[in-house]
MIDREN-555951 format. One record per atom (N, C-alpha, C): residue in three letters; x, y, z; atom name; residue number from 1. Coordinates in nm, 4 decimals. Layout:
! MIDREN-555951
- ala,X,Y,Z,CA,NUM
...
***
This chain:
! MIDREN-555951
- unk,10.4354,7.4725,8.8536,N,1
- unk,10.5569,7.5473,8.8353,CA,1
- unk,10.6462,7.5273,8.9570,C,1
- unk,10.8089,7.5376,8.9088,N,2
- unk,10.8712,7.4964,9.0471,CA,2
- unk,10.9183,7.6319,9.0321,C,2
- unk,10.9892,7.6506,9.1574,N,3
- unk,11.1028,7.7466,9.2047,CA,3
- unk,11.2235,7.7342,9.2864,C,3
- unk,11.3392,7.8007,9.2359,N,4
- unk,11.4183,7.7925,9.3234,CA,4
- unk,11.4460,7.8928,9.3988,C,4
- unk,11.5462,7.8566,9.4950,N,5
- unk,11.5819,7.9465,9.5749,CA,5
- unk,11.7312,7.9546,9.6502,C,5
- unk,11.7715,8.0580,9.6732,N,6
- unk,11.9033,7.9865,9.8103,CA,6
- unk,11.8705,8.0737,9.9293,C,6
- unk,11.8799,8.0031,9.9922,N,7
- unk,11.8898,8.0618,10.1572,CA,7
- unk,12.0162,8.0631,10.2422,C,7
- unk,12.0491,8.1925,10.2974,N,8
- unk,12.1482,8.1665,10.4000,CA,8
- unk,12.1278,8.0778,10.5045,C,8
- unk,12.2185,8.0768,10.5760,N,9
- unk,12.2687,7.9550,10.6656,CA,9
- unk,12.1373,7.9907,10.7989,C,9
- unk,12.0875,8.1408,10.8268,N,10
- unk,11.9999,8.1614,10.8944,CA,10
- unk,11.8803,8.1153,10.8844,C,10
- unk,11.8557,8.2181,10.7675,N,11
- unk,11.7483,8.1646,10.6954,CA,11
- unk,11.6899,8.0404,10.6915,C,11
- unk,11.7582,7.9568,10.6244,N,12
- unk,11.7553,7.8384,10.6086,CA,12
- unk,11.6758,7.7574,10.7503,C,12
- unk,11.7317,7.7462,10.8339,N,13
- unk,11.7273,7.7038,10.9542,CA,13
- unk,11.5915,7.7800,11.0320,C,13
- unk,11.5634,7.8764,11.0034,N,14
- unk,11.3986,7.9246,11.0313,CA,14
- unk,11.3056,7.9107,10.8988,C,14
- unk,11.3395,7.8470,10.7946,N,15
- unk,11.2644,7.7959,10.7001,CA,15
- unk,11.2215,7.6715,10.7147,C,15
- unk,11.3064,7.5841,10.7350,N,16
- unk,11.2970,7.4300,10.7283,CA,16
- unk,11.2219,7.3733,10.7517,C,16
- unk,11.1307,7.4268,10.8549,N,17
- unk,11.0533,7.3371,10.9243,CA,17
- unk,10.9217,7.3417,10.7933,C,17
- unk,10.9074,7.5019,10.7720,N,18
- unk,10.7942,7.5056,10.5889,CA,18
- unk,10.8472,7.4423,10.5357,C,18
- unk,10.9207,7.4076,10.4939,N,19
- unk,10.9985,7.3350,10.3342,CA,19
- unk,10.9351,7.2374,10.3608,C,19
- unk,10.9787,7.1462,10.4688,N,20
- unk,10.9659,7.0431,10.5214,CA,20
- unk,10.8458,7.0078,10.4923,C,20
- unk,10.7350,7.0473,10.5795,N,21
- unk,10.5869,7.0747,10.5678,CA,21
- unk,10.5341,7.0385,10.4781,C,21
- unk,10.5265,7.1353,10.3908,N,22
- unk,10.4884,7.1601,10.2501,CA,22
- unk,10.5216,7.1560,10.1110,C,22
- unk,10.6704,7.0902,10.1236,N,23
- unk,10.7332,7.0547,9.9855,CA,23
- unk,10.7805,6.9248,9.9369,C,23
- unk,10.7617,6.8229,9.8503,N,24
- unk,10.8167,6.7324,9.8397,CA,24
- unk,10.9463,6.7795,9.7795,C,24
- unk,10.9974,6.9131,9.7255,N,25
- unk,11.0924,6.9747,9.6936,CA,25
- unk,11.2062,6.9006,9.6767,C,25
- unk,11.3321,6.9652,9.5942,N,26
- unk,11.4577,6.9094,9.5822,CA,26
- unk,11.5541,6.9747,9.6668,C,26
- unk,11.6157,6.9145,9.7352,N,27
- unk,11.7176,6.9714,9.7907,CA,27
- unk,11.8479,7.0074,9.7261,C,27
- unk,11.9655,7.1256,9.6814,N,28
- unk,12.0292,7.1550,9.6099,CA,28
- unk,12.1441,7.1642,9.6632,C,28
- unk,12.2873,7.1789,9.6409,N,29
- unk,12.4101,7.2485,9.6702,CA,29
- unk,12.3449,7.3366,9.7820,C,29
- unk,12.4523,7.3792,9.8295,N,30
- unk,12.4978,7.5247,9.8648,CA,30
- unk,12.3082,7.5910,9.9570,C,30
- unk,12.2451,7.5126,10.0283,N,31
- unk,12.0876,7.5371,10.0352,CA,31
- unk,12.0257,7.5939,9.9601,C,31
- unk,12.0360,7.5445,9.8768,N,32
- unk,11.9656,7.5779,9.7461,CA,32
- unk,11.8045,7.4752,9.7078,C,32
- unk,11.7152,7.5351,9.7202,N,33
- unk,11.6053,7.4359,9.6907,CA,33
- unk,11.4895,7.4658,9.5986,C,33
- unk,11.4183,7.3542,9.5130,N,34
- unk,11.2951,7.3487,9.4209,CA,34
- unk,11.2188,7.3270,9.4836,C,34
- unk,11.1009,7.4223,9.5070,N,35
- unk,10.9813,7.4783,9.5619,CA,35
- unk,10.9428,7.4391,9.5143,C,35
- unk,10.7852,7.3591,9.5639,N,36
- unk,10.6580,7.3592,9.4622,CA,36
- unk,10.5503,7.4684,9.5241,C,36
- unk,10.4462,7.5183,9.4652,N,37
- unk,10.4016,7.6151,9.4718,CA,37
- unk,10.3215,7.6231,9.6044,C,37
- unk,10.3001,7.5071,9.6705,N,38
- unk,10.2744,7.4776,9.7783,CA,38
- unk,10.3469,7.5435,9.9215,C,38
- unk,10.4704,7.5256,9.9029,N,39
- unk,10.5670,7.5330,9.9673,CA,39
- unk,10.5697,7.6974,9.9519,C,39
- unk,10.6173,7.7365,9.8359,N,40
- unk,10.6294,7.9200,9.7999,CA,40
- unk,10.5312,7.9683,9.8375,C,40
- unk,10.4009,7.9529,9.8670,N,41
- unk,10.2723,7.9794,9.9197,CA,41
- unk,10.3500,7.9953,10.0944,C,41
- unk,10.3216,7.9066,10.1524,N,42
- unk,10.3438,7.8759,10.2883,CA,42
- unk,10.5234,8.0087,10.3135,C,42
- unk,10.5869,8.0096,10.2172,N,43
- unk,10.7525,8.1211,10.2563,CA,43
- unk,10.6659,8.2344,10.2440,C,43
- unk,10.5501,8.2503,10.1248,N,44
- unk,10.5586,8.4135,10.1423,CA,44
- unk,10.4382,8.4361,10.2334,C,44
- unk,10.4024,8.3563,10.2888,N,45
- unk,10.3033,8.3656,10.4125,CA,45
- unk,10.3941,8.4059,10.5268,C,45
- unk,10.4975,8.3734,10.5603,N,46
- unk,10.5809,8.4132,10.6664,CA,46
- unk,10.6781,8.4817,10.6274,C,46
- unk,10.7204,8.6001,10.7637,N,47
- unk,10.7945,8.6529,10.7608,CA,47
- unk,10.9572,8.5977,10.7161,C,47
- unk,11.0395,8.6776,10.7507,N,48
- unk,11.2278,8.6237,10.7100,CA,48
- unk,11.2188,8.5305,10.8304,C,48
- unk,11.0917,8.5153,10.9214,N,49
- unk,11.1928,8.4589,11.0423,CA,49
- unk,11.0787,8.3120,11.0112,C,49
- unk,11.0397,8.2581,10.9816,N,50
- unk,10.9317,8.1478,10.9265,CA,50
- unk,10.8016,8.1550,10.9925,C,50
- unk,10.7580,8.2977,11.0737,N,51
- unk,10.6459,8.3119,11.1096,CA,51
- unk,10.5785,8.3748,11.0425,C,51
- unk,10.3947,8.3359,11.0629,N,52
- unk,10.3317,8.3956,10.9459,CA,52
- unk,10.3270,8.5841,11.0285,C,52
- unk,10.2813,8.6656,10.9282,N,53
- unk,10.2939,8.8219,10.9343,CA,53
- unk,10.0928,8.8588,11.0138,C,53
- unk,10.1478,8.8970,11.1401,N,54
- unk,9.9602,8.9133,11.1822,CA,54
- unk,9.9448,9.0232,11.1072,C,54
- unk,9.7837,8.9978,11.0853,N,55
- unk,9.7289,9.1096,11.0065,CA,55
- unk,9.6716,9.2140,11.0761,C,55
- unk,9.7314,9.2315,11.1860,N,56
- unk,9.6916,9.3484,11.3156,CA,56
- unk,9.8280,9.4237,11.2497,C,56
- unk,9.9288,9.3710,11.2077,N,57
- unk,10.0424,9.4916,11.2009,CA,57
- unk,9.9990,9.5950,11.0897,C,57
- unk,9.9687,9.5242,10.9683,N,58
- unk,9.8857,9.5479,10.8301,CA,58
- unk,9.8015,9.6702,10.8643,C,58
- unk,9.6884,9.6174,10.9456,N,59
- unk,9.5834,9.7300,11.0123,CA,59
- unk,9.6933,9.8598,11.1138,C,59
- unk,9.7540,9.7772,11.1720,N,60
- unk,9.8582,9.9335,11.2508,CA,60
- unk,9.9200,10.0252,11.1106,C,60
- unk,9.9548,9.9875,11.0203,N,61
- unk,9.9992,10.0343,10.9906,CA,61
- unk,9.9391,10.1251,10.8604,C,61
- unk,9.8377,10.0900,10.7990,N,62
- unk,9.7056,10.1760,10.7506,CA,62
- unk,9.6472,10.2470,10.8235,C,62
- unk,9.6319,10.2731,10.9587,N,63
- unk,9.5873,10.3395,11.0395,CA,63
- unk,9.7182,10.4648,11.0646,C,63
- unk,9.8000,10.4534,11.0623,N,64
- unk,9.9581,10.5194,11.0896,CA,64
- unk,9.9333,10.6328,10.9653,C,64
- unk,9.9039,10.5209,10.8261,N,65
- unk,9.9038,10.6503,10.7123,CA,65
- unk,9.7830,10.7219,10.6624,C,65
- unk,9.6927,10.6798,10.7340,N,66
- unk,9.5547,10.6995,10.6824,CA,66
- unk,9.6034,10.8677,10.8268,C,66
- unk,9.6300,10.8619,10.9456,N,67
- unk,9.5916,10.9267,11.0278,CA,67
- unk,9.7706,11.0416,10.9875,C,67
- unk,9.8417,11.0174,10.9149,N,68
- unk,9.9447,11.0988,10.8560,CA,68
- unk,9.9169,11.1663,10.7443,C,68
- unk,9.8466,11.1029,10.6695,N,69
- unk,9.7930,11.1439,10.5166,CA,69
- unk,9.6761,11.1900,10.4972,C,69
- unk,9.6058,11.1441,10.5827,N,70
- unk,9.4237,11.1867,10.5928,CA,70
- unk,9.3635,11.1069,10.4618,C,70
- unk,9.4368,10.9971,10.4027,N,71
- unk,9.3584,10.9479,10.3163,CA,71
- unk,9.4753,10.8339,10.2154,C,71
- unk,9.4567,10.6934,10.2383,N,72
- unk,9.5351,10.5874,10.1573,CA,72
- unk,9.4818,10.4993,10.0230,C,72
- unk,9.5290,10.4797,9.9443,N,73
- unk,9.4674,10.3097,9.8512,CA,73
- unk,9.5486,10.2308,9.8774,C,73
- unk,9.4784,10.0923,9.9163,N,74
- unk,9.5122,9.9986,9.9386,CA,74
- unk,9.5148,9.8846,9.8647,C,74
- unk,9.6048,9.7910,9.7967,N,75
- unk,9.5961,9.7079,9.6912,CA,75
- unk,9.5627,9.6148,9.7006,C,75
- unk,9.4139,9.5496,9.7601,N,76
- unk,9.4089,9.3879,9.8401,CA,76
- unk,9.4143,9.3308,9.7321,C,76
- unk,9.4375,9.3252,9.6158,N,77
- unk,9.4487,9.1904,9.5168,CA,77
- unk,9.5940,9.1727,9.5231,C,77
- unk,9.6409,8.9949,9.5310,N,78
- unk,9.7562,8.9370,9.5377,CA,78
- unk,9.8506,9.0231,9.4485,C,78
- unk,9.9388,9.0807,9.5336,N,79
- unk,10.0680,9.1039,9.3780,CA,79
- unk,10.1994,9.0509,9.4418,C,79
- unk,10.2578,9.0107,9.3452,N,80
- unk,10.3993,8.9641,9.3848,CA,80
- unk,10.5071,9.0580,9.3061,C,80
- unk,10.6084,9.0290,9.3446,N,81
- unk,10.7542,9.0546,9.3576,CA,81
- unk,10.8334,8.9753,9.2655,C,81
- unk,10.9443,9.0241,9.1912,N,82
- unk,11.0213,8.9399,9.1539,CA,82
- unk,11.1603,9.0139,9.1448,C,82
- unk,11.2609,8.9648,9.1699,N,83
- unk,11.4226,8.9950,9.1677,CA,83
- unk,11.5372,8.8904,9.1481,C,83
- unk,11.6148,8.9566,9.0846,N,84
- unk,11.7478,8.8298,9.0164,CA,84
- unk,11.8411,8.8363,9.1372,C,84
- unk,11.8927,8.7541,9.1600,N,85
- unk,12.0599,8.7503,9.2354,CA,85
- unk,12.1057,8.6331,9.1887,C,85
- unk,12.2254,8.7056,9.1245,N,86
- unk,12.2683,8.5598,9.0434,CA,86
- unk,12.2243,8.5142,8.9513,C,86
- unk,12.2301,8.3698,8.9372,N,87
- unk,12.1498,8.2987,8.8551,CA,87
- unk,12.0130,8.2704,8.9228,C,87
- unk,11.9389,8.3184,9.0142,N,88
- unk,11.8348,8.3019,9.1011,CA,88
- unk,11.7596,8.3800,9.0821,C,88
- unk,11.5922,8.2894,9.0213,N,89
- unk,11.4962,8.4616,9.0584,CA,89
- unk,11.4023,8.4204,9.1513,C,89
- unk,11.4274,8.4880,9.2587,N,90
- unk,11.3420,8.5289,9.3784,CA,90
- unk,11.1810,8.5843,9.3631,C,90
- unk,11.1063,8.4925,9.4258,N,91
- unk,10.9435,8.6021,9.4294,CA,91
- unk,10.9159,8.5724,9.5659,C,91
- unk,10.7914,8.6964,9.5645,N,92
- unk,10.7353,8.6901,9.7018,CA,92
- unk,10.6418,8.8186,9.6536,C,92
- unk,10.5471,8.7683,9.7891,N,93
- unk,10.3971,8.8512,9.8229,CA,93
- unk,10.4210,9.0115,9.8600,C,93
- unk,10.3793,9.0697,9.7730,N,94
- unk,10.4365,9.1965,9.8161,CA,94
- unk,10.2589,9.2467,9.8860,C,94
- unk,10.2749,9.4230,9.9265,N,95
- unk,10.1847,9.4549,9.9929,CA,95
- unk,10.1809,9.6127,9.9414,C,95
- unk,10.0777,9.6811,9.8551,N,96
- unk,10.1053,9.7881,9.8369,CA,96
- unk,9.9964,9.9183,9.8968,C,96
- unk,10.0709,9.9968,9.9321,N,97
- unk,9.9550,10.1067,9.9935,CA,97
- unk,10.0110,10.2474,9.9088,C,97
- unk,9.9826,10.3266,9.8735,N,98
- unk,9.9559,10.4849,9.8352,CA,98
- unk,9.9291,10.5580,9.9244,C,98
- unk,9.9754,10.6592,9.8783,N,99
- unk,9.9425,10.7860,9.9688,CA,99
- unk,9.9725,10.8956,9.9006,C,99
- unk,9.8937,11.0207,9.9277,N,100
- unk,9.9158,11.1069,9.8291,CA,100
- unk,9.9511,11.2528,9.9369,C,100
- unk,10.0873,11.3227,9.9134,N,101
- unk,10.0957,11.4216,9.9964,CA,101
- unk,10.1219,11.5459,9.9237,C,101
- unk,10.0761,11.6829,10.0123,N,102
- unk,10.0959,11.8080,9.9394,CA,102
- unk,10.1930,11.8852,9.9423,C,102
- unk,10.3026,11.7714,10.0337,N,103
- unk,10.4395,11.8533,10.1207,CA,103
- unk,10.5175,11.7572,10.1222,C,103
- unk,10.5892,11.7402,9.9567,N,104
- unk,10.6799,11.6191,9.9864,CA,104
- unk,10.8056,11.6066,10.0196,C,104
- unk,10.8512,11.7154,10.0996,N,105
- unk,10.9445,11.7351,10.2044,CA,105
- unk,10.9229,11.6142,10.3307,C,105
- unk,10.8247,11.6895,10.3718,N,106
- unk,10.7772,11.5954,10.5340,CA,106
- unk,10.7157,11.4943,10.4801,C,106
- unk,10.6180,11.4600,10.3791,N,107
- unk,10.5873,11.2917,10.3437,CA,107
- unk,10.7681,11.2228,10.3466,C,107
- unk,10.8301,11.2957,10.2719,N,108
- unk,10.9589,11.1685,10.2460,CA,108
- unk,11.0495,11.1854,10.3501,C,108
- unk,11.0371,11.2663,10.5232,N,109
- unk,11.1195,11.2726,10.5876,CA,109
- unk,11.0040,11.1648,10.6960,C,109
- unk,10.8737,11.1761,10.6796,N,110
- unk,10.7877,11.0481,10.7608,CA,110
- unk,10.8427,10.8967,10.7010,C,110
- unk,10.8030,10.9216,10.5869,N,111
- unk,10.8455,10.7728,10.5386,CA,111
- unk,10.9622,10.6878,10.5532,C,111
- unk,11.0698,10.7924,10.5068,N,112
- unk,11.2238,10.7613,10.5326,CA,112
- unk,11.2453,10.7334,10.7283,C,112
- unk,11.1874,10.7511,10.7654,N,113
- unk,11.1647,10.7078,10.9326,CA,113
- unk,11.0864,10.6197,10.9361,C,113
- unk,10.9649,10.5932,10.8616,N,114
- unk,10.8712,10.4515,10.8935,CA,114
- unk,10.9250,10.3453,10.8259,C,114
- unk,11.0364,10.3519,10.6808,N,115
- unk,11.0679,10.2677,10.6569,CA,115
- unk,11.2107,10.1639,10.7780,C,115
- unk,11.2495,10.2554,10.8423,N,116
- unk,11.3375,10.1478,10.8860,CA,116
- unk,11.2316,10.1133,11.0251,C,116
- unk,11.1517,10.2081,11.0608,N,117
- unk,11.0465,10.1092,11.1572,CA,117
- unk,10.9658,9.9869,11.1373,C,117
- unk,10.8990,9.9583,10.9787,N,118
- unk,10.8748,9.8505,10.9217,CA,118
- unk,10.9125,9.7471,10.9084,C,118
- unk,11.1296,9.7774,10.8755,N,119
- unk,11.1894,9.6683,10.8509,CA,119
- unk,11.2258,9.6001,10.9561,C,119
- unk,11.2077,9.6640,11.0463,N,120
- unk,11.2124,9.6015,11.2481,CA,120
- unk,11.1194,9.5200,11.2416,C,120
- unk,10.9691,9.5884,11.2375,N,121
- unk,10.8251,9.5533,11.2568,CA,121
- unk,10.7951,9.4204,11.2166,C,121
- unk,10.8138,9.4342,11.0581,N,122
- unk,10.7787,9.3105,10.9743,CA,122
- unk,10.9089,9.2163,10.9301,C,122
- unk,11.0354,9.2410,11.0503,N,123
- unk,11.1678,9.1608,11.0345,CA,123
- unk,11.1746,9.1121,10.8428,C,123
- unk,11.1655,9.2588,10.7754,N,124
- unk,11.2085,9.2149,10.6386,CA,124
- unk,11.3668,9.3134,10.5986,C,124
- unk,11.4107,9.2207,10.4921,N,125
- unk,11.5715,9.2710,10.4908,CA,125
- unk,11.5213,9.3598,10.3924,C,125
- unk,11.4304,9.4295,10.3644,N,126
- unk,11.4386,9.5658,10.2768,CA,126
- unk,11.2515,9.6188,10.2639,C,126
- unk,11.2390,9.7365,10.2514,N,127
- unk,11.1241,9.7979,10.2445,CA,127
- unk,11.1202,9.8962,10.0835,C,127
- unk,11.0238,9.8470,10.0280,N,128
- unk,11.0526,9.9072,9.9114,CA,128
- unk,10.9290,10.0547,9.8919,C,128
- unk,10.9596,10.1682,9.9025,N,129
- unk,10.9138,10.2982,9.8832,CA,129
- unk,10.9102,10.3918,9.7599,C,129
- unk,10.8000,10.4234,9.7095,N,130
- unk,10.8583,10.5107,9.5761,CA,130
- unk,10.8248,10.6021,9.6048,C,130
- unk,10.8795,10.7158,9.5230,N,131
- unk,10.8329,10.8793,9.5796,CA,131
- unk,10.8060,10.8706,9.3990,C,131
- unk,10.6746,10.9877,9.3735,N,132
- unk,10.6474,11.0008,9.2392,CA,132
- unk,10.6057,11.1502,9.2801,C,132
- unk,10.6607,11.2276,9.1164,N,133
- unk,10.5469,11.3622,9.1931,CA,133
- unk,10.4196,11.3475,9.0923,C,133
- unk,10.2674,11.3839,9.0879,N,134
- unk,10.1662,11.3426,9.0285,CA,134
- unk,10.1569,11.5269,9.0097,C,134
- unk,9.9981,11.4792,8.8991,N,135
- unk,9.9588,11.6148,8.8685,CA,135
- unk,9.8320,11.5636,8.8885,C,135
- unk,9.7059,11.6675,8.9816,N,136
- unk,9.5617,11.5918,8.9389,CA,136
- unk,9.4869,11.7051,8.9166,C,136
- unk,9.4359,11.6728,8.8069,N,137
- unk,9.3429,11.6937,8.7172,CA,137
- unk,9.2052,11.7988,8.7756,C,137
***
């Protein structure tokens, strides 16, 4: 399967050296390029900036909610991401953790503060958070 993609002018330029690497890929207009799965492997291994993501931050940061929450699930099986812009659909490696709170005042005034600490942390242009309210049984 191929993929495309476009990258800004930044982007691009801290990608290249993966593309390069790992893609016999097409090069497009406008940096626009056909991924082979090789290549999309190796982007969602690294961060926005083309470095891969240590898995010490991963552990900091299960430790952050495990010691906020007193208790997390963690999703280690691969899941990905997908989003349109444009005529473009975008994927990538997502990362999911849970948490379950009894005061969702202060859970969503912690979170709403760890999310823009994350998007520093793990230099990503967005952090995706859901608030649900549950009933248990």
């Amino acid at each position: 399967m191929k993929v495309i993609i476009q990258l800004g002018r930044e982007a691009e330029a801290k990608a290249l050296p993966i593309l390069l690497r790992h893609s016999p890929g097409m090069v497009l207009p406008q940096r626009t390029y056909v991924l082979s799965e090789v290549a999309l492997r190796a982007l969602r291994a690294a961060g926005n900036d083309g470095t891969p993501i240590e898995s010490a931050k991963f552990q900091e940061l299960q430790a952050r909610l495990l010691e906020r929450f007193e208790g997390l699930t963690y999703f280690p099986q691969p899941n990905q991401g997908f989003w349109k812009f444009g005529n473009l659909t975008y994927r990538d490696e997502i990362v999911i953790y849970r948490v379950i709170s009894q005061n969702p005042i202060q859970a969503r005034e912690f979170l709403a503060s760890l999310k823009g600490q994350l998007k520093q942390q793990f230099q990503q242009q967005e952090i995706l958070i859901i608030e649900r309210e549950i009933g248990v049984l």
